[in-house]
TILOTOR-141143 format. One line per field, with one value per residue (C-alpha): residue number from 1; x, y, z. Coordinates in steps of 0.05 Angstrom, whole numbers, plus 5000, padded with zeros to 4 digits. Each point is the difference from the previous one (the first is absolute). Example, Ala and Ser with C-alpha at 12.3 -4.5 7.8 and 13.67 -1.06 7.14 Angstrom:
seq: [1_2]
east: [5246_5027]
north: [4910_5069]
up: [5156_4987]
END
This chain:
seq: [1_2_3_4_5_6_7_8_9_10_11_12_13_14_15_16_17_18_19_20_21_22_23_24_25_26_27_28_29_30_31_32_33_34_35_36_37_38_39_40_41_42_43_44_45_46_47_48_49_50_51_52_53_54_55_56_57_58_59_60_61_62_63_64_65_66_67_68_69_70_71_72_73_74_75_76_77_78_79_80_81_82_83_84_85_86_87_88_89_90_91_92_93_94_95_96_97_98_99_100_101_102_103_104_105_106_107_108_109_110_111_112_113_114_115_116_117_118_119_120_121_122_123_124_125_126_127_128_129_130_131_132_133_134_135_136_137_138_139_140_141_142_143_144_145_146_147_148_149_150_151_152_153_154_155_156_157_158_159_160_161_162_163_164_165_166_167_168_169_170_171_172_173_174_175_176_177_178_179_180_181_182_183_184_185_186_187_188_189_190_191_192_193_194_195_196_197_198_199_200_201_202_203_204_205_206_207_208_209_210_211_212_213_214_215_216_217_218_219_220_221_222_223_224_225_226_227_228_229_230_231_232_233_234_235_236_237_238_239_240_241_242_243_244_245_246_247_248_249_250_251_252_253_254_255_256_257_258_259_260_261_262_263_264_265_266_267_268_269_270_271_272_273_274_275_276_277_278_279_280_281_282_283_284_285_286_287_288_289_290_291_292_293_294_295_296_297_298_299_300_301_302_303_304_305_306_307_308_309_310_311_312_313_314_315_316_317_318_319_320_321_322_323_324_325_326_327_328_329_330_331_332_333_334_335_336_337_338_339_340_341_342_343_344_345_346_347_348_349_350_351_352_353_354_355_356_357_358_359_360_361_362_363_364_365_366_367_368_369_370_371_372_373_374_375_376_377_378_379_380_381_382_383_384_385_386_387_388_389_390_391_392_393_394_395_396_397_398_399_400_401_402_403_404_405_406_407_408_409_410_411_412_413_414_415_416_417_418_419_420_421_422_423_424_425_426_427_428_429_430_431_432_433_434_435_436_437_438_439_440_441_442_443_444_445_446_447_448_449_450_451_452_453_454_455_456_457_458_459_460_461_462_463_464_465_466_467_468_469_470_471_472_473_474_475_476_477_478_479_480_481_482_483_484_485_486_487_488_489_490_491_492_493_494_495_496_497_498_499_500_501_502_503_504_505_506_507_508_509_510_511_512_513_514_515_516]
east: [4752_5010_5070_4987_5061_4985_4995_5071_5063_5054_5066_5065_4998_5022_5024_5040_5034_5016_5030_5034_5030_5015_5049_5031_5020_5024_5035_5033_5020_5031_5038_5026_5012_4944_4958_4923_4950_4940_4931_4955_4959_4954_4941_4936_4927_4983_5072_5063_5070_5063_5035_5066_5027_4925_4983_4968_4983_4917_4979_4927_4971_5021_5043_5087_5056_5048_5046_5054_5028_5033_5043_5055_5067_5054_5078_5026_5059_4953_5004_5073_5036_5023_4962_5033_4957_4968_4987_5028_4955_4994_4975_4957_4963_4991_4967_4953_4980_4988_4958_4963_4980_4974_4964_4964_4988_4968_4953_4972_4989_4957_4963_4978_4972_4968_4939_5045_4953_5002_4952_5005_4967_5024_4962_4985_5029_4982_4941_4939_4921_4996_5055_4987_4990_4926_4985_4937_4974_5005_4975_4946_4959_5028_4994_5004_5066_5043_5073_5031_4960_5021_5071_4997_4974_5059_5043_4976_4996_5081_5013_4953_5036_5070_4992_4957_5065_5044_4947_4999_4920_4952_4947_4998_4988_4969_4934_5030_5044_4982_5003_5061_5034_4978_5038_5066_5006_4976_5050_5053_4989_4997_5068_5026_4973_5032_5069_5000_4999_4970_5003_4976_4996_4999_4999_4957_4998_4943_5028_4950_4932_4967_4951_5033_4947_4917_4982_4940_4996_4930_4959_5054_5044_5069_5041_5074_5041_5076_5028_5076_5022_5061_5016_5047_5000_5042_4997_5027_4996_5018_5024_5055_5016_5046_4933_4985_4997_4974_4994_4963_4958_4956_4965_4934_4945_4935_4941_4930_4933_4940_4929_4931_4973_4927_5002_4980_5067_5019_5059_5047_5059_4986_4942_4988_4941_4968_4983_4942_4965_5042_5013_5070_5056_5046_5067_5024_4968_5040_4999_4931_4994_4927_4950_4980_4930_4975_5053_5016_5065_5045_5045_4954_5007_4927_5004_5080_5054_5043_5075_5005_5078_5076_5038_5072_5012_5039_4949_4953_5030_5019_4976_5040_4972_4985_4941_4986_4912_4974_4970_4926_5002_4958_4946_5004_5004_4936_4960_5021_4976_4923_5012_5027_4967_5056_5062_5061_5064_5027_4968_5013_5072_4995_4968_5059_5042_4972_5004_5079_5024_4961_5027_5076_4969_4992_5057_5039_4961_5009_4921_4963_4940_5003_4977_4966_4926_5018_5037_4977_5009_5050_5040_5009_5021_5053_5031_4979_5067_5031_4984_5001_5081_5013_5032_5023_4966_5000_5034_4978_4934_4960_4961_5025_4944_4935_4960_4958_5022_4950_4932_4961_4940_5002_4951_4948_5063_5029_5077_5034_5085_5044_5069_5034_5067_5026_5067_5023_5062_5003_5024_5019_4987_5040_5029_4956_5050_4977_5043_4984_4983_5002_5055_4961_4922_4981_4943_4949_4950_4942_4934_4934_4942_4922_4939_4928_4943_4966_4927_5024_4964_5021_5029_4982_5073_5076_5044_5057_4963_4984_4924_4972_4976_4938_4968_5042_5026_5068_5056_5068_5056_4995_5005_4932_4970_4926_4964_4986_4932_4968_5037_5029_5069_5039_5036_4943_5002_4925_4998_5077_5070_5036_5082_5007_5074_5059_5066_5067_5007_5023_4959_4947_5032_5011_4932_4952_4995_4982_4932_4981]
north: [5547_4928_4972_4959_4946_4984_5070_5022_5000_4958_5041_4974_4953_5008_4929_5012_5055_4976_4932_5056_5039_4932_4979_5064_5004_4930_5019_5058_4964_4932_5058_5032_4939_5008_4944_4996_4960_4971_5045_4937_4985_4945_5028_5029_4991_4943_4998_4974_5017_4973_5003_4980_4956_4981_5005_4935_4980_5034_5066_4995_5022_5045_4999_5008_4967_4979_5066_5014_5030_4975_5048_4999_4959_5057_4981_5012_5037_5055_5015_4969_5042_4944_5018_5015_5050_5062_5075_5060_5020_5068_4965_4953_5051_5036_4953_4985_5074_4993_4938_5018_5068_4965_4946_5060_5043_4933_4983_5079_4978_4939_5021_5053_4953_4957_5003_4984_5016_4957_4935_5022_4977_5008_4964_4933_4978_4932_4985_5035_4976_4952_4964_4977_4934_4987_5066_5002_4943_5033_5070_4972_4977_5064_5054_5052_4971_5059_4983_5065_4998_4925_5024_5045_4956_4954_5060_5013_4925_4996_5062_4976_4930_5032_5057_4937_4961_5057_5005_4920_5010_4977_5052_5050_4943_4924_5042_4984_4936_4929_4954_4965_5064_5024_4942_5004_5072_4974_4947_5050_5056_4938_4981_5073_5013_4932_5016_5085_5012_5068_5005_5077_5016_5072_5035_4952_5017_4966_5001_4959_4962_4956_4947_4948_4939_4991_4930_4977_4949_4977_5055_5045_5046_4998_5067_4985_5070_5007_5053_5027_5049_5015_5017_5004_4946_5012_4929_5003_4937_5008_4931_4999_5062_4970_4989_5069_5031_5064_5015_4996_4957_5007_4936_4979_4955_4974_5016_4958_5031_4958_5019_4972_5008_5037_5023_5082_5046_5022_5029_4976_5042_5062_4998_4984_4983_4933_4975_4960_5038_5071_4995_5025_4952_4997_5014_4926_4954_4944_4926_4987_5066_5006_5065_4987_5032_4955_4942_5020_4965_5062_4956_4952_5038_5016_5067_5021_4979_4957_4988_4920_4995_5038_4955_5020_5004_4937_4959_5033_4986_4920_4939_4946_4927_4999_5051_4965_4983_4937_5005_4983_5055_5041_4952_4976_5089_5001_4949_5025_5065_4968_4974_5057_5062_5043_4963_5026_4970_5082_4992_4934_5016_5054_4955_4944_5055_5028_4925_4992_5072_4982_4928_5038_5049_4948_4965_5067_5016_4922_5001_4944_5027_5058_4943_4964_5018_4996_4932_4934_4952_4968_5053_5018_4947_5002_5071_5025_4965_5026_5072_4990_4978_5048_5059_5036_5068_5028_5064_4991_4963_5014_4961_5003_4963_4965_4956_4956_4938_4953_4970_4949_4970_4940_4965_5062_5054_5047_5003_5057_4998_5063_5003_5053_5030_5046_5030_5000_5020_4967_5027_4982_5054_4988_5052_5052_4987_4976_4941_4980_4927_5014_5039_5011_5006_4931_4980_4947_4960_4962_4986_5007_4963_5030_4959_5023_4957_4988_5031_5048_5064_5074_5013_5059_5006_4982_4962_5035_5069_4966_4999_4937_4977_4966_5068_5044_5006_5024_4950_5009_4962_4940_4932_4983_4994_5006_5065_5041_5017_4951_4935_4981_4972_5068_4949_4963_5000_5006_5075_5025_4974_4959_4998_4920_4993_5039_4971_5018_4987_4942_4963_5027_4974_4931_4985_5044_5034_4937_5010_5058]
up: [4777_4997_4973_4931_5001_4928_4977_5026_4966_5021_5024_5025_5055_5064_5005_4928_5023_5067_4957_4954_5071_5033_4943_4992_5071_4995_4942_5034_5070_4970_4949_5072_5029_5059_5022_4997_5034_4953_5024_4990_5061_5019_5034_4977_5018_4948_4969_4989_4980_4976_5075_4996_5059_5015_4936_4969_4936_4996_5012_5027_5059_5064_5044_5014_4983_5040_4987_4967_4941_4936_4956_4938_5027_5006_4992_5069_4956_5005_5077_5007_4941_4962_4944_4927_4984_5040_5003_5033_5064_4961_4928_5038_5036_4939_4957_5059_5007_4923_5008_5056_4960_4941_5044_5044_4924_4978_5072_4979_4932_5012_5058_4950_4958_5038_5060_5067_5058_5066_4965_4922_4953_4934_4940_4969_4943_5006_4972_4973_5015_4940_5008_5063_5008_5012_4999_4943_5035_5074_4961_4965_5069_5034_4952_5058_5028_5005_4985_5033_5059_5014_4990_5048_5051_4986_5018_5068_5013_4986_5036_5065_4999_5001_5053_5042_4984_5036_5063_5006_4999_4958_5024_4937_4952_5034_4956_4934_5015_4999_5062_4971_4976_5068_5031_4968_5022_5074_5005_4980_5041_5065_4980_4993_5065_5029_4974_5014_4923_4967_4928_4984_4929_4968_4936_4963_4926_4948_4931_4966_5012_4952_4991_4973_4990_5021_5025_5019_5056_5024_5015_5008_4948_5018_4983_4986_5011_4997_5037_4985_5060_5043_5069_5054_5047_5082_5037_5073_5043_5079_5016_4939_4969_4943_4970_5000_4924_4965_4925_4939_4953_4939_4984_4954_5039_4975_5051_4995_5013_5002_5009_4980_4940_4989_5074_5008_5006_5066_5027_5060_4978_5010_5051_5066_5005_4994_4925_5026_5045_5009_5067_5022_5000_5059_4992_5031_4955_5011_4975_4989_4957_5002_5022_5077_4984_4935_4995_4937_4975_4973_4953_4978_4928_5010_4998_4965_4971_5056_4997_5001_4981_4993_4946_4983_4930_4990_5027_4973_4933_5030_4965_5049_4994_5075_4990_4935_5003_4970_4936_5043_5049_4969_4985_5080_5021_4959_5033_5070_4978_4986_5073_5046_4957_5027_4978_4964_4994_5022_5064_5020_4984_5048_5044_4996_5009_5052_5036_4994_5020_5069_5014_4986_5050_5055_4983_5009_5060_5029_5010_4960_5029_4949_4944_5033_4977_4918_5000_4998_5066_4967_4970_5075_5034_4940_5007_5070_5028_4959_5013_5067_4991_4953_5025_4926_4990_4924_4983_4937_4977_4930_4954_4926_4973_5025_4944_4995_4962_5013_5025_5009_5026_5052_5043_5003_5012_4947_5008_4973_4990_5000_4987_5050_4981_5056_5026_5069_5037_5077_5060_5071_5054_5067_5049_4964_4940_4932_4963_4933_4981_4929_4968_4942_4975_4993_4956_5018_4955_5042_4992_5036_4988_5025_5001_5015_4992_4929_5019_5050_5002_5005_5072_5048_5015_4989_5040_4976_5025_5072_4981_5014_4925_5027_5046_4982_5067_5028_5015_5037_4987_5041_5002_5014_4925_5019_4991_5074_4968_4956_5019_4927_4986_4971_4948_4975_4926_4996_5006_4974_4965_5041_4999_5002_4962_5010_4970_4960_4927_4998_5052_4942_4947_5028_5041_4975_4931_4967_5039_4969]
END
């Protein structure tokens, strides 16, 4: 029978209890005079945490800190005896039998009264159908939508990212991911594997998943789902093990699905079969993500519900003035969607996204030729010294926040404007030893600027996916920018966005934003 997550009745959460055990045994060791060590990690497929030495100052994305742990100051009267006041060893240990009873009588108590299998789900108390935001409007053109159903697909999508997460492999769900989603996990897992880093994470627990808004963006509906869950979290890294950490974290993120509207319902979650022409899927899928017998793009959102973005819950929540949008965005969105037919602001987000996580890649990896096909001539000759120079790899690298903030139309091009907030932690590797660059999470603001011609037409590939846009072609990374099959420049803006600007916040602010 399938689970109804409005119909069931919220219990105690895990994550209340587990705030209820944490302070009582913090209670109980600072009254005995024992140290702790704080159980917030930093590293989670698509999240954050509130690491302590590496900690920063956001919460977004995936990745590590840079280890260690913060806990309560402790007088060091307590471990040399000067202290005024103390307990017998025999009324000490007493009161900590005592404590340790009613803590274990209470764990019995509230597991009783709550679901705690491996990934639990336990209710929604969030928000019921009609409050939604958007909802009658989303209902009344999809009057077959089925709320539970969509739910549940949410579930296996959060469970699928996690244990790919712990494999470093993004086999079990490239289906259901966007290409920029896709590429944040890619660029990841290449630094993991560049700096011996495994990041396995067990005993995942859902306590609540809601929709929290509907948007509609262009053609496609736009699904925004918070998800509050918990889990344990072991990060080992070979070439410094004082980053090494293990623990605990419950945490509340905000997942986006997007898919077209009108299209027929298929299903890519729980099938392995083709949606467009039922022919088996291979197990590899890889970058381009489509069906080797029909084409068929898998996460176009076509055919299901795709995941196009993991926000943390304070950015989620943000309003800072550098993603502020001009009061004529929307008017200039609109037109480009007369234009392009396919255009939403979700996807070229994803897109923009997608651009900057592989230009870190290459700088990372010291290979400009990793860019070379999505960036403008110019851009190039700009950074490719510098990634050849560089020689900084990123222990940590997320994006907080991708949006678009601005666009324009000049001399036959559309430009579009996206304000990129990330946070990185650098490294040096040397000796097969790591050494950090940064001490602690640093957060960046740039921007990054695409342009694609004003009456270009749909391409036959992406740039981003190595397909050439023009024939739809395959492309290696390589200097050479001309397609091995049809002859056409791979960055031409006649057939796909173009990454022609890349530049801090303030180089923005000074030279450029009064152009939008």
């Amino acid at each position: 029978m399938r689970f109804n997550f409005l119909e069931c009745n919220y219990q105690v959460s895990p994550m209340r209890s587990k705030h209820f055990l944490k302070f009582l045994c913090i209670i109980t060791l600072s009254f005995l005079g024992i140290p702790f060590i704080s159980e917030e990690l930093i590293a989670r497929a698509g999240g954050g945490g509130g690491g302590h030495r590496g900690g920063g100052s956001h919460s977004g994305g995936s990745g590590h800190s840079s280890g260690g742990y913060s806990g309560l100051g402790h007088s060091s009267s307590y471990y040399s005896g000067s202290s005024h006041f103390g307990f017998s060893p025999f009324f000490t240990a007493i009161i900590l039998i005592v404590l340790l009873f009613l803590a274990f009588r209470l764990v019995l108590f509230l597991k009783k009264s709550s679901i705690a299998t491996n990934t639990t789900i336990v209710g929604n108390e969030k928000k019921s159908s009609e409050k939604i935001d958007g909802w009658n409007e989303f209902i009344a053109a999809n009057p077959n939508f089925d709320l539970s159903e969509f739910l549940l697909k949410v579930r296996k999508a959060f469970i699928e990212v996690q244990t790919s997460w712990s494999e470093q492999n993004t086999n079990r769900m490239r289906r259901f991911i966007t290409d920029g989603v896709y590429q944040r996990f890619n660029t990841q897992f290449k630094m993991m594997k560049l700096l011996q880093q495994t990041n396995p994470i067990s005993n995942i627990k859902i306590a609540n998943i809601w929709v929290d808004k509907i948007e509609q963006d262009g053609l496609y509906d736009i699904m925004q789902v918070g998800v509050e869950a918990s889990m344990n979290d072991r990060f080992e890294c070979a070439l410094n093990h004082n980053l090494d950490e293990e623990g605990s974290q419950d945490f509340v993120e905000f997942w986006s699905f997007i898919r077209k509207r009108g299209v027929p319902k298929k299903d890519i979650y729980d099938s392995d079969k083709c949606p467009n022409c039922g022919a088996p899927l291979p197990e590899n899928i890889g970058e381009v993500c489509k069906c080797t017998h029909c084409n068929a793009t898998l996460n176009s959102g076509e055919f299901d519900w795709i995941l196009s973005e993991i926000t943390q819950k304070d950015d989620y929540y943000s309003d800072d003035v550098f993603s502020e949008k001009p009061g004529n965005l929307e008017t200039k969105i609109h037109d480009m969607v007369s234009v392009y037919g396919d255009f939403s602001v979700q996807l070229v987000e994803d897109k923009a996204s997608n651009a900057y996580m592989q230009i870190m890649t290459a700088k990372a990896m010291h290979d400009p030729s990793l860019m070379r096909r999505f960036v403008s001539d110019e851009l190039f000759q700009q950074l490719a010294p510098k990634i050849e120079m560089n020689r900084e790899i990123f222990n940590r690298i997320f994006l907080n926040k991708v949006t678009l903030i601005g666009a324009q139309k000049k001399e036959n091009k559309n430009i579009l404007t996206f304000a990129v907030t990330s946070s990185i932690q650098r490294v040096l590797v040397a000796n097969n030893r790591m050494e950090l660059v940064d001490q602690d999470i640093m957060t960046r603001e740039e921007v990054i600027v695409l342009t694609r011609d004003a009456l270009a037409g749909a391409g036959k590939g992406s740039i981003y996916q190595h397909n050439c846009p023009s024939c739809g072609g395959p492309v290696k990374d390589t200097l050479d920018i001309k397609c091995s099959y049809c002859g056409s420049l791979l960055n031409s803006t006649a057939n796909d966005w173009v990454v022609s600007a890349l530049m801090n916040r303030s180089e923005f602010t000074e030279d450029f934003a009064f152009k939008i």
